[in-house]
DSSP file (Angstrom, degrees, kcal/mol; ACC not computed):
  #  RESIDUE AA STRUCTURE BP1 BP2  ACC     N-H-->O    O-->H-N    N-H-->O    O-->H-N    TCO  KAPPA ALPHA  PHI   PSI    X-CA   Y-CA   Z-CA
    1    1 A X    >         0   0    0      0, 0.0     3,-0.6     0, 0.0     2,-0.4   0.000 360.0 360.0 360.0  41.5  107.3  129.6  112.4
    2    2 A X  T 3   +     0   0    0      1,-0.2    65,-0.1    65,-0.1     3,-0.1  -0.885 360.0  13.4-135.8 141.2  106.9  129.7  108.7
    3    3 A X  T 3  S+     0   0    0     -2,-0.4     2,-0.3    63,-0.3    -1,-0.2   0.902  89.1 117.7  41.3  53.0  105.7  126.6  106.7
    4    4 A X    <   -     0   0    0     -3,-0.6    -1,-0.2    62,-0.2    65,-0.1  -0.911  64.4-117.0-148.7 143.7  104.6  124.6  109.3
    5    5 A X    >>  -     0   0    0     -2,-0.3     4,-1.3    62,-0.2     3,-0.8  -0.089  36.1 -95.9 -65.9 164.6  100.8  123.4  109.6
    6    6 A X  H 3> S+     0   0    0      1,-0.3     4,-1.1     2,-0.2    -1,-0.1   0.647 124.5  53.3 -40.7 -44.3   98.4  124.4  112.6
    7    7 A X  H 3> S+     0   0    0      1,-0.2     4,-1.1     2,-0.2    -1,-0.3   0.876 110.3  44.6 -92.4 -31.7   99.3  120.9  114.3
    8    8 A X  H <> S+     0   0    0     -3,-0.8     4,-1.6     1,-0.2    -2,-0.2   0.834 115.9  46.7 -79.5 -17.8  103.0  121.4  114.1
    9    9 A X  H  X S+     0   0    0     -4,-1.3     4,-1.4     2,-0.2    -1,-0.2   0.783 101.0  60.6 -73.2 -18.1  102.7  124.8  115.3
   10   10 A X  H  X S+     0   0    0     -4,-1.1     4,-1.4    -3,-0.2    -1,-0.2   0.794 116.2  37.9 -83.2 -29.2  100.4  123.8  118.1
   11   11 A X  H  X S+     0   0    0     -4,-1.1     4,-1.7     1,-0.2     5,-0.2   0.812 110.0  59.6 -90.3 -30.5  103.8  121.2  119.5
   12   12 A X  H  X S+     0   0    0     -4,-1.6     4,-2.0     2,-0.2    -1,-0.2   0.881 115.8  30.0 -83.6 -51.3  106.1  123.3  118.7
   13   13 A X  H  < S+     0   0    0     -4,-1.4     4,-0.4     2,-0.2    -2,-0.2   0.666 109.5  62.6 -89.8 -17.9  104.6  125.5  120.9
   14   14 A X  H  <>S+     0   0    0     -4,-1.4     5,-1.9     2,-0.1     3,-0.2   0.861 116.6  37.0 -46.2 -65.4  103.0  123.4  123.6
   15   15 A X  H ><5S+     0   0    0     -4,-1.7     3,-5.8     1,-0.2    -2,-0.2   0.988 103.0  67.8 -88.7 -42.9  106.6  122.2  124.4
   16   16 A X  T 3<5S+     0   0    0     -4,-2.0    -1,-0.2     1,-0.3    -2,-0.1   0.912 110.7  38.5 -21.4 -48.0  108.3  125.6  123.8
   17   17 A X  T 3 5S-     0   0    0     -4,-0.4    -1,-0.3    -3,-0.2    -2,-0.2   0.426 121.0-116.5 -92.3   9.8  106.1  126.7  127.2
   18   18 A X  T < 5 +     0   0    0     -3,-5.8     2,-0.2     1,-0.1    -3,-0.2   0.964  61.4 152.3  50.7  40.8  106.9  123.0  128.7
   19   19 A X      < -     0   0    0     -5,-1.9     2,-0.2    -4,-0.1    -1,-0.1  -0.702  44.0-134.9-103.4 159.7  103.4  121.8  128.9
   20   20 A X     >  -     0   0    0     -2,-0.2     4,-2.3    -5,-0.0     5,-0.1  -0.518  33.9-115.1-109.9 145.4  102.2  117.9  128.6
   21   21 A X  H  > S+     0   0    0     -2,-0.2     4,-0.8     2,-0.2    14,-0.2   0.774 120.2  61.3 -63.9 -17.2   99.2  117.7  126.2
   22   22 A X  H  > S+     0   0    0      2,-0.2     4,-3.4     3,-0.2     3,-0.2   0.858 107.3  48.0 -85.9 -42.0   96.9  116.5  129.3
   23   23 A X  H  > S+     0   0    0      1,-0.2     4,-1.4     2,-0.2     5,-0.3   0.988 112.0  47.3 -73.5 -51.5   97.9  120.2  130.8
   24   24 A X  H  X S+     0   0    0     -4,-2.3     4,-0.8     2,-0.2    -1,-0.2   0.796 115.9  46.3 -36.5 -35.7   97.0  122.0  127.4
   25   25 A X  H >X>S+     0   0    0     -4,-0.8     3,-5.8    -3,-0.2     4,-1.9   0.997 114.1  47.4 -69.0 -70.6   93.6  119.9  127.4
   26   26 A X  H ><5S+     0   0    0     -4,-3.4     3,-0.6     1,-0.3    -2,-0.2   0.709 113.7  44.6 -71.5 -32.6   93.0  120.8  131.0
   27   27 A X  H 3<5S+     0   0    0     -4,-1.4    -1,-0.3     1,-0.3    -2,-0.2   0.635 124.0  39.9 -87.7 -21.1   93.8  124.8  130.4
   28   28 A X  H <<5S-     0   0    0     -3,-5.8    -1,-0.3    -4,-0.8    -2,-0.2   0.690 110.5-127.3-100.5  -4.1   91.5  124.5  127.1
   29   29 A X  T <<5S+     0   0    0     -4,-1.9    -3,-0.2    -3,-0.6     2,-0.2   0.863  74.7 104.6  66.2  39.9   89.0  122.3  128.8
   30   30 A X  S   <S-     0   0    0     -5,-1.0     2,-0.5    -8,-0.1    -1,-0.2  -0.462  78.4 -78.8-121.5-169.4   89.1  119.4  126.0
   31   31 A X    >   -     0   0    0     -2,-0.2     3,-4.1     1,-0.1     4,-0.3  -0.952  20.5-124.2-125.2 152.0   90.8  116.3  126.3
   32   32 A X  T >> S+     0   0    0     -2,-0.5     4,-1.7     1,-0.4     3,-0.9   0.576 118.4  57.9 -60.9 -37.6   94.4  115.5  126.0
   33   33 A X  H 3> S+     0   0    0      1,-0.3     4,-1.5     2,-0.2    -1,-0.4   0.813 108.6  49.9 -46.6 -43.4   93.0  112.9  123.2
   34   34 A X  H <> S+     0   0    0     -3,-4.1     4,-1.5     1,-0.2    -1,-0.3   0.890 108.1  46.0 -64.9 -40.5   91.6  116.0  121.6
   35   35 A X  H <> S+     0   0    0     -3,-0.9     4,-2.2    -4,-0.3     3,-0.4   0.933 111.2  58.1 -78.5 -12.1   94.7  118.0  121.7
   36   36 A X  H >X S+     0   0    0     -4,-1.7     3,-2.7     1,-0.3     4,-0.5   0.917 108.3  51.7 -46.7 -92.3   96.8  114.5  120.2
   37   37 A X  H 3<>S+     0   0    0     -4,-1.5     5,-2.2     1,-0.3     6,-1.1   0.576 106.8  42.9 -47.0 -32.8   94.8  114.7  117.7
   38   38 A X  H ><5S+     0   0    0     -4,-1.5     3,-1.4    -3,-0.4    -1,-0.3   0.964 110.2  56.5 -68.1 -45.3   95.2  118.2  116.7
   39   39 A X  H <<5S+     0   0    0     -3,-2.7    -2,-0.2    -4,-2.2    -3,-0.2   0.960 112.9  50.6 -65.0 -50.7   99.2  118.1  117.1
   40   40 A X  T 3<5S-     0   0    0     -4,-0.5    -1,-0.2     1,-0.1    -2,-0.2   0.178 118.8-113.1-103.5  26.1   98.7  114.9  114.4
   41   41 A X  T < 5S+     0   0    0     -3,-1.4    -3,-0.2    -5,-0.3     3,-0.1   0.842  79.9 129.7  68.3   4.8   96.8  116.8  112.2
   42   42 A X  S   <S-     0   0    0     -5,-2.2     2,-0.4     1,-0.4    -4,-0.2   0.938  76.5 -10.6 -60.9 -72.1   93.6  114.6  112.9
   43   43 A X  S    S-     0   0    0     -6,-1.1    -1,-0.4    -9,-0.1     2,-0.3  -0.930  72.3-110.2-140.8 166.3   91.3  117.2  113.7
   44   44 A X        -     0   0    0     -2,-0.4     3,-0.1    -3,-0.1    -6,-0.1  -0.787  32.4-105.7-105.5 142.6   91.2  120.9  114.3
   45   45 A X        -     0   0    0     -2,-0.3     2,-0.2     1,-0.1    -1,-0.0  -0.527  53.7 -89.6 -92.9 147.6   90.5  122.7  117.4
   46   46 A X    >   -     0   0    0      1,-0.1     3,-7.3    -2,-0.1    -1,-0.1  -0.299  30.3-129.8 -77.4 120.0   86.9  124.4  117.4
   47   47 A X  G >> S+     0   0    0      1,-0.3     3,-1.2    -2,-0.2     4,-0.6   0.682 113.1  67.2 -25.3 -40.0   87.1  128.1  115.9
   48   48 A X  G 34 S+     0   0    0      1,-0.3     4,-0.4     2,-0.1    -1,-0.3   0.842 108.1  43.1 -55.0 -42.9   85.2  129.2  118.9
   49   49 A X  G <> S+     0   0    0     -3,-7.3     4,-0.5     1,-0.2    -1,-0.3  -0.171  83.2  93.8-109.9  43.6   88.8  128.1  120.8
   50   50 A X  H <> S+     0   0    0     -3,-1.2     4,-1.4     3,-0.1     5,-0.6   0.763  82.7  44.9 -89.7 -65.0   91.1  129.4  118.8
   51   51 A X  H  X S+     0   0    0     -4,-0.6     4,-2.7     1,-0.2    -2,-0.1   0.936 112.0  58.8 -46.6 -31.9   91.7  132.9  120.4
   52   52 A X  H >> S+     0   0    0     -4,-0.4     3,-1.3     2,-0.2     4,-1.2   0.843 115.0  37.4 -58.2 -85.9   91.8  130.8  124.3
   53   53 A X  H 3X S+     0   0    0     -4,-0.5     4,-4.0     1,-0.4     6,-0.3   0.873 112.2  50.3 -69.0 -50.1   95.0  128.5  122.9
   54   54 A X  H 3<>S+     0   0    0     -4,-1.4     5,-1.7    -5,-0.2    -1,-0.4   0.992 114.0  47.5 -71.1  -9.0   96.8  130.8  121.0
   55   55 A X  H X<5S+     0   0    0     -4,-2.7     3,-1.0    -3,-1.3    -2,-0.2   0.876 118.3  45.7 -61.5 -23.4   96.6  133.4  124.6
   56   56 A X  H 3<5S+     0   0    0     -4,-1.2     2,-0.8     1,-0.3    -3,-0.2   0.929 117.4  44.7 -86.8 -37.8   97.8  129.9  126.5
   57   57 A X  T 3<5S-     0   0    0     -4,-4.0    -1,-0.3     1,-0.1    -2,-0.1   0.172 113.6-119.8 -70.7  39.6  100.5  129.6  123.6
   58   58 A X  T < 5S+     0   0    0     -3,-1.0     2,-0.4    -2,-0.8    -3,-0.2   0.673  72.8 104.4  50.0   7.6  101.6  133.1  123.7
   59   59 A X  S   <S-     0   0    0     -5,-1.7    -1,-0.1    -6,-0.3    -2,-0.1  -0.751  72.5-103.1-127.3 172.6  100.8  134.0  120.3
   60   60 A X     >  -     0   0    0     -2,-0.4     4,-2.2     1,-0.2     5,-0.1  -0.631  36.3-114.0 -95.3 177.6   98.4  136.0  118.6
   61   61 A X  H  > S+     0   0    0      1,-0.3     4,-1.2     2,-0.2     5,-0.3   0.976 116.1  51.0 -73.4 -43.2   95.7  134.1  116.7
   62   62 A X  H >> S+     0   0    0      1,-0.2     3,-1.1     2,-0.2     4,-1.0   0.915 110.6  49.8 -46.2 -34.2   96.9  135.3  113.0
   63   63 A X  H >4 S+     0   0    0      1,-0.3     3,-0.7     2,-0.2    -1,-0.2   0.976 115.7  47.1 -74.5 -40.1  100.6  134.1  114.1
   64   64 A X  H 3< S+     0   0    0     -4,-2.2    -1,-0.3     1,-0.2    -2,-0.2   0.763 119.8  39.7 -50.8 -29.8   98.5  130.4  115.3
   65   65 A X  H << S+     0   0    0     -4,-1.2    -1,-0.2    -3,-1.1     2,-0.2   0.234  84.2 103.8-140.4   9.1   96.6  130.3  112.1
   66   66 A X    <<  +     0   0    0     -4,-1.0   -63,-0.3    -3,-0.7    -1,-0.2  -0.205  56.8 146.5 -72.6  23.7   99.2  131.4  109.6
   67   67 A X        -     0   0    0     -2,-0.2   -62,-0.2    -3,-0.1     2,-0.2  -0.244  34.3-143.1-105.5-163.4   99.8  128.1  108.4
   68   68 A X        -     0   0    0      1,-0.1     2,-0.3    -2,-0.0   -62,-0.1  -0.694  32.9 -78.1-122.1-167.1  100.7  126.3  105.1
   69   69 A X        -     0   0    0     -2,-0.2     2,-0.2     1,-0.1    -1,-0.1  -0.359  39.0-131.5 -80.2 125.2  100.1  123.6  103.3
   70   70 A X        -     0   0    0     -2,-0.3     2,-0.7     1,-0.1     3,-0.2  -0.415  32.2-104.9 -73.5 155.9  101.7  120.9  104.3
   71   71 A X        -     0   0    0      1,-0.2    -1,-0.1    -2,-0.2    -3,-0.0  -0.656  58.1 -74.1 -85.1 121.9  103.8  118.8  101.1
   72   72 A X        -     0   0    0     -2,-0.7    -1,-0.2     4,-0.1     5,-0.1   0.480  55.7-114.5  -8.5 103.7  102.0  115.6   99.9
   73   73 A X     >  -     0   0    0     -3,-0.2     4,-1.4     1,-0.1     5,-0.1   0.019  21.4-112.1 -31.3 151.3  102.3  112.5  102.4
   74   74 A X  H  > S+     0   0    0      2,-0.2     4,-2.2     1,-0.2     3,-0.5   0.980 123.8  53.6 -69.6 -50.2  104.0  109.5  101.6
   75   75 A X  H  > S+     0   0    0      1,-0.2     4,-2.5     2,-0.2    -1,-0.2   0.914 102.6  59.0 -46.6 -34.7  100.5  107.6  101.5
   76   76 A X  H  > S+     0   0    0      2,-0.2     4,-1.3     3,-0.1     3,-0.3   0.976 114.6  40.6 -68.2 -44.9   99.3  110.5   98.7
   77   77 A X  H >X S+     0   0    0     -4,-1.4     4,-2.8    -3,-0.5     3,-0.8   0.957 107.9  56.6 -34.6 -65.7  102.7  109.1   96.4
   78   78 A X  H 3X S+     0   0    0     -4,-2.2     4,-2.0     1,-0.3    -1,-0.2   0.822 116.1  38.8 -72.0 -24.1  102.1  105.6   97.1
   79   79 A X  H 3X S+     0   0    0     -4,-2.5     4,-2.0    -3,-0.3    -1,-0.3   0.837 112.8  55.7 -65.8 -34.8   98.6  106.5   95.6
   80   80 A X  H <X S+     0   0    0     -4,-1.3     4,-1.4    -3,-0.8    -1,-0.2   0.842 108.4  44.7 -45.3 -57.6   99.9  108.5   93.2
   81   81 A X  H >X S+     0   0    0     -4,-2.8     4,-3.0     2,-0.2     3,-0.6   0.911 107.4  58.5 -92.8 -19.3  102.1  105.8   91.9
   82   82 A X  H 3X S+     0   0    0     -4,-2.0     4,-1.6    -5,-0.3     5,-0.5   0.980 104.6  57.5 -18.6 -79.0   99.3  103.0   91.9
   83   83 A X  H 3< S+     0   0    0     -4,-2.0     4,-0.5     1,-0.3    -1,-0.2   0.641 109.3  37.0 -46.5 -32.9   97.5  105.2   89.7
   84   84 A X  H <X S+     0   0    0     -4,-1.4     4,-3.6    -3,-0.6    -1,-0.3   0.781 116.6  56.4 -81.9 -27.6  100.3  105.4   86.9
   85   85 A X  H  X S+     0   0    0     -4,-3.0     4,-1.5     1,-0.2    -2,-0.2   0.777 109.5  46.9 -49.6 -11.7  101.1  101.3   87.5
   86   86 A X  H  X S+     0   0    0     -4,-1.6     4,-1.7    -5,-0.3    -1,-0.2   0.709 113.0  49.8-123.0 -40.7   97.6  101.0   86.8
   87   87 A X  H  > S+     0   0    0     -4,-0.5     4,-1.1    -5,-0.5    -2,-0.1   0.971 113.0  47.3 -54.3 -58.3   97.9  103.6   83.3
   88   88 A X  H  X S+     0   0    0     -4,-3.6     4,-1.1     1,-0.2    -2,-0.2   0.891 113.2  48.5 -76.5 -29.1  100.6  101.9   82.1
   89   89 A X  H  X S+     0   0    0     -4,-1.5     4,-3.3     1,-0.2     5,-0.3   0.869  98.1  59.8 -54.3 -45.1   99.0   98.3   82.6
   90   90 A X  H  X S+     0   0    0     -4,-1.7     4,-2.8     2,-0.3     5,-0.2   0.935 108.1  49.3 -63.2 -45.1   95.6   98.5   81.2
   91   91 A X  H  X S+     0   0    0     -4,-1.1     4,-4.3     1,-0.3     5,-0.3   0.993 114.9  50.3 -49.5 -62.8   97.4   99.5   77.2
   92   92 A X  H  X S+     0   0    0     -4,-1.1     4,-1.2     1,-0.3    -1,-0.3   0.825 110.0  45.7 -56.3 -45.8   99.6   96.6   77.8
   93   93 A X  H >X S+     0   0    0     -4,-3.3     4,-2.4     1,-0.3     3,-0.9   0.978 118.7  41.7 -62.6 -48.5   96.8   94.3   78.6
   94   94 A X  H 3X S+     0   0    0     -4,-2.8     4,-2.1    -5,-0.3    -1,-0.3   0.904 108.1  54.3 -59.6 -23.8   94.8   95.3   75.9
   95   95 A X  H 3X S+     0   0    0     -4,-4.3     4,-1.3     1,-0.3    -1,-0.3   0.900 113.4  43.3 -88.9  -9.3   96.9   95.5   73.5
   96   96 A X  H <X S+     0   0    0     -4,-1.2     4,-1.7    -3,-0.9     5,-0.3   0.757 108.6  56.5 -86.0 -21.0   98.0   92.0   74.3
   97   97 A X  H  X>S+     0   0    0     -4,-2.4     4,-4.2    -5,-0.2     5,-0.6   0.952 112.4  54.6 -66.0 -43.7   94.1   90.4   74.7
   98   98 A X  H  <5S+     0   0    0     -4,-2.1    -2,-0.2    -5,-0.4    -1,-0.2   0.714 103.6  46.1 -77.5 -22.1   94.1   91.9   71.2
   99   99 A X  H >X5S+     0   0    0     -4,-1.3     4,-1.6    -5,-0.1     3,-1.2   0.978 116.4  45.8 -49.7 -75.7   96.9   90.3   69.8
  100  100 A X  H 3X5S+     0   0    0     -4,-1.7     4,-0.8     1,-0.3    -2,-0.2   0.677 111.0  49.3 -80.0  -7.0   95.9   87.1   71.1
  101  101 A X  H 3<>S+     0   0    0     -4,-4.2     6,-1.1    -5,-0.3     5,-0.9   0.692 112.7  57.2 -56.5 -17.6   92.1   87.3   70.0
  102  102 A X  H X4<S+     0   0    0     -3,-1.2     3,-1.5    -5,-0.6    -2,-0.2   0.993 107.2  40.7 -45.3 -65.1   93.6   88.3   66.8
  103  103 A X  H 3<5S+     0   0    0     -4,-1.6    -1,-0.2     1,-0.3    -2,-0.2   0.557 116.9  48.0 -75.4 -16.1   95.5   85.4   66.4
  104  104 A X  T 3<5S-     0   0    0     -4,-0.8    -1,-0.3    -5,-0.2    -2,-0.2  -0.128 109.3-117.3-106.4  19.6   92.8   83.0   67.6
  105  105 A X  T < 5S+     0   0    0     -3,-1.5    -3,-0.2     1,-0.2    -2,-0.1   0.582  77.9 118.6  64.3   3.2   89.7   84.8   65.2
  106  106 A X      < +     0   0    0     -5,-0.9     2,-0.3    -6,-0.2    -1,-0.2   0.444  47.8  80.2-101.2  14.4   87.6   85.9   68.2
  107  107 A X        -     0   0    0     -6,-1.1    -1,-0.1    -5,-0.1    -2,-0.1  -0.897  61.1-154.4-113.0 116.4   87.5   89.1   68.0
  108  108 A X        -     0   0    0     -2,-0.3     4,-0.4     1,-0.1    -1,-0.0   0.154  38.9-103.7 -61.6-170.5   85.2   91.6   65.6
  109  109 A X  S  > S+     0   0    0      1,-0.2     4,-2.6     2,-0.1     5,-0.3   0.841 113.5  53.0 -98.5 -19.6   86.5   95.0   64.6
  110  110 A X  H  > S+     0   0    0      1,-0.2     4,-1.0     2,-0.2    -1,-0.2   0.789 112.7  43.6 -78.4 -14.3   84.7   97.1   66.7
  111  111 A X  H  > S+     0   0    0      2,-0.1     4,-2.6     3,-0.1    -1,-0.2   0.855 112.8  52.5 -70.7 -26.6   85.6   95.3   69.7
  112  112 A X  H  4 S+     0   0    0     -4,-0.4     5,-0.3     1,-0.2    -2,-0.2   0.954 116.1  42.1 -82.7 -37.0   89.3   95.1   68.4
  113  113 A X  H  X S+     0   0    0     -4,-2.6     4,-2.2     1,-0.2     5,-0.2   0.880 111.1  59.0 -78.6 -26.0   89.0   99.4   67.8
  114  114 A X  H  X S+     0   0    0     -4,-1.0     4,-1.1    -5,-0.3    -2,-0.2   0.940 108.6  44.3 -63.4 -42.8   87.1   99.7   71.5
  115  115 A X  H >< S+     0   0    0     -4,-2.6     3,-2.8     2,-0.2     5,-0.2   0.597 113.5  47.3 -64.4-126.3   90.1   98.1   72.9
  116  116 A X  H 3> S+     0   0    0      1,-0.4     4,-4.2     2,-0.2     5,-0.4   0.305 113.2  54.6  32.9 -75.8   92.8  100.4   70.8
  117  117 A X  H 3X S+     0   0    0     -4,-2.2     4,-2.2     1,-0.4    -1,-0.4   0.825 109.1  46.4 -45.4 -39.3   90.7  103.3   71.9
  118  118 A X  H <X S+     0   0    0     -3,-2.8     4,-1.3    -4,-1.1    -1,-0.4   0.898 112.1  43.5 -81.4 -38.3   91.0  102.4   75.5
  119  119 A X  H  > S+     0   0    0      2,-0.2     4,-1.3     1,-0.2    -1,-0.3   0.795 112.9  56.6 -92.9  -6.0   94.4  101.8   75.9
  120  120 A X  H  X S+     0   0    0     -4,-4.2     4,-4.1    -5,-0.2    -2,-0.2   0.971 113.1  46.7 -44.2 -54.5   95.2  105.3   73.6
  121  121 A X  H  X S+     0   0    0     -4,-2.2     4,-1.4    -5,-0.4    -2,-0.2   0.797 107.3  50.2 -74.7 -24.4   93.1  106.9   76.1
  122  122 A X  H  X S+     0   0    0     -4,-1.3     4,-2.8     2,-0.3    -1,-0.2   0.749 113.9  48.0 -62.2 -60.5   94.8  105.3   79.0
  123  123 A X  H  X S+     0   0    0     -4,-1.3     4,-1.3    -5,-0.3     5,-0.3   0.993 108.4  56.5 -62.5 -53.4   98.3  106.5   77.4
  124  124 A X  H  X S+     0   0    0     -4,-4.1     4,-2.2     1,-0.2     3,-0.4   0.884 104.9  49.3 -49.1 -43.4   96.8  109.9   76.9
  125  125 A X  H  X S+     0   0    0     -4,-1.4     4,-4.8     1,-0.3     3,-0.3   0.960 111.2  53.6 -69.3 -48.1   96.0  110.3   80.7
  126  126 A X  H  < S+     0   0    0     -4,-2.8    -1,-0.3     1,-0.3    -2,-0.2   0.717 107.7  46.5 -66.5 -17.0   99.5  109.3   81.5
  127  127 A X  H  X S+     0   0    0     -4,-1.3     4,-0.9    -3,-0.4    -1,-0.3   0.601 112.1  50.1 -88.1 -23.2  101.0  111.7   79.5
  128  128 A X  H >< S+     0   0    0     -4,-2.2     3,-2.1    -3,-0.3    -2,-0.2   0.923 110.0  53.5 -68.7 -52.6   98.9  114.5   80.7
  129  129 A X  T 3< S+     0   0    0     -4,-4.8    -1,-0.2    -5,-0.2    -2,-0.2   0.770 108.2  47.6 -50.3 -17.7   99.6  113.5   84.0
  130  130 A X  T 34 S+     0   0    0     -5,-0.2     2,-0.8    -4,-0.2    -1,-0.2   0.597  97.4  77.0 -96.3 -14.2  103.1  113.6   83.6
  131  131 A X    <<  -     0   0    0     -3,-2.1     2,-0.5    -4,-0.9    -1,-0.1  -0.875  66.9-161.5-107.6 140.6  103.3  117.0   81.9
  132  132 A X        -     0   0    0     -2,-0.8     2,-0.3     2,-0.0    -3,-0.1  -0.849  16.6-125.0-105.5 136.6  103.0  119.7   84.2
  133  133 A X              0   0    0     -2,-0.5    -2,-0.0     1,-0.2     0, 0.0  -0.600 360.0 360.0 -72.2 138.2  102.1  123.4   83.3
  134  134 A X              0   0    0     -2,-0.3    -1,-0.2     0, 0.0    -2,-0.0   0.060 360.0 360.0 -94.6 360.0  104.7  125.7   84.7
């Protein structure tokens, strides 16, 4: 039972005793939609009902409530890597608006170092993000 969250423990153990979620609902007095939601990690069943489900699952509450962290989602990545597409683009667009305002005279120098600055800082963030402390 070790590294898996509250909702996997809650199926795991649900079907272990060969219960339907609608018979877990009716034994906790919720409804089956409530316990769905708990098995997917939706919502959490109300502190008040913890000791009642783990006594219908057999277990004690620490063993129920012993769980960890689940490991980043695919949706937390695909955000993840947005956020470095998005690092590495903004240098490269400035630094190319800044070429061609260069080359076309329409740009002062403090705009031309405000850009610089931004896509430095831009690089900087991506390189912090990318080194991790051990």
């Amino acid at each position: 039972m070790t590294n898996q969250s509250i909702g996997e423990k809650i199926t795991k153990l649900r079907k272990e005793r060969g219960m339907t979620q609608k018979e877990l609902a009716e034994e906790m007095s919720v409804t089956d939609k409530a316990v769905s939601k708990w098995e997917r990690e939706i919502s959490c069943p109300d502190i008040n009902s913890i000791p009642r489900l783990a006594e219908i699952l057999g277990v004690s509450v620490e063993e129920l409530l012993n769980a960890t962290q689940k490991e980043p989602q695919e949706s937390d990545q695909k955000i993840q890597n947005i956020i470095d597409f998005i690092l590495k683009a903004i240098p490269l667009a400035m630094g190319v608006s800044l070429v061609v305002t260069s080359l076309l005279r329409e740009i002062d120098l403090y705009s031309g170092f405000s850009m610089t600055g931004i896509a430095l800082f831009c690089i900087a963030l991506l390189l912090l993000k990318s080194t991790k402390v051990r």
